[in-house]
Structures are given as structure tokens and as C-alpha cells.
C-alpha positions in Angstrom: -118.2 35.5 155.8 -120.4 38.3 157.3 -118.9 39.4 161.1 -121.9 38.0 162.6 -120.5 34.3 162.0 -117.2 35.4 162.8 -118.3 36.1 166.7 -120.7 33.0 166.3 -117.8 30.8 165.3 -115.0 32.0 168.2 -118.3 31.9 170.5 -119.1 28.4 169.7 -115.3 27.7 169.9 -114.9 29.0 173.1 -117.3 26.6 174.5 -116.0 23.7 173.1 -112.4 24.3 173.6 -113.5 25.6 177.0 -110.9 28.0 176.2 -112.5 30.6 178.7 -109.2 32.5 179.7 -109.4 33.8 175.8 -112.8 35.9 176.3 -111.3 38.4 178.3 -108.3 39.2 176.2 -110.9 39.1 172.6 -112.7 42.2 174.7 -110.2 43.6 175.5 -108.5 43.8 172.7 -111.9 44.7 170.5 -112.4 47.6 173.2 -108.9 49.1 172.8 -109.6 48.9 169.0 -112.9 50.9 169.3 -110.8 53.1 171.5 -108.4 53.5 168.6 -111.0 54.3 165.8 -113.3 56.3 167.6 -110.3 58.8 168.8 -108.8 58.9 165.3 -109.9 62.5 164.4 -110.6 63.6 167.8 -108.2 66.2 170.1 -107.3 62.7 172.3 -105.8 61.4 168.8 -102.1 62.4 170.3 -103.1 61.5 173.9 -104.0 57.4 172.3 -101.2 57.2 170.3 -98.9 58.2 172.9 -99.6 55.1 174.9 -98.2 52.8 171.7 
């Protein structure tokens, strides 16, 4: 299953759950992830990690 039809699958489940209150917390959570792997051999590494 390629990660294209992973977001098309939560996408078309979304809108026929109409589970809308879930979108926010899928970008959020992708965008502290990004956050995570981007950082990982940066100087903010210890700066991230602190926060968990």
C-alpha cells in the first residue's frame, strides 16, 4: 500500500464518517513528526527532545 492511498483512504474516511474533529489532530501530529525528523542531527536535536 503506497502512502498515497493511505491519505486517500483516511481522506475519504473523514468524509464519510464526517469525523472532521480528527483532521486537525492527523496534522498536527504529522507536523510534530516532520518536526522530529527534520531536527534529528541538527544543534535544536537537545532543544526537541527536551519537550518529550
Amino acid at each position: 500500500m503506497s502512502k498515497i492511498a493511505i491519505v486517500n483512504e483516511l481522506w475519504s474516511f473523514l468524509k464519510v464518517r464526517k469525523k472532521w474533529w480528527l483532521a486537525p489532530i492527523v496534522v498536527f501530529l504529522v507536523l510534530l513528526g516532520f518536526l522530529i525528523v527534520f531536527t534529528e542531527g541538527s544543534a535544536l536535536a537537545p532543544f526537541i527532545y527536551a519537550l518529550f
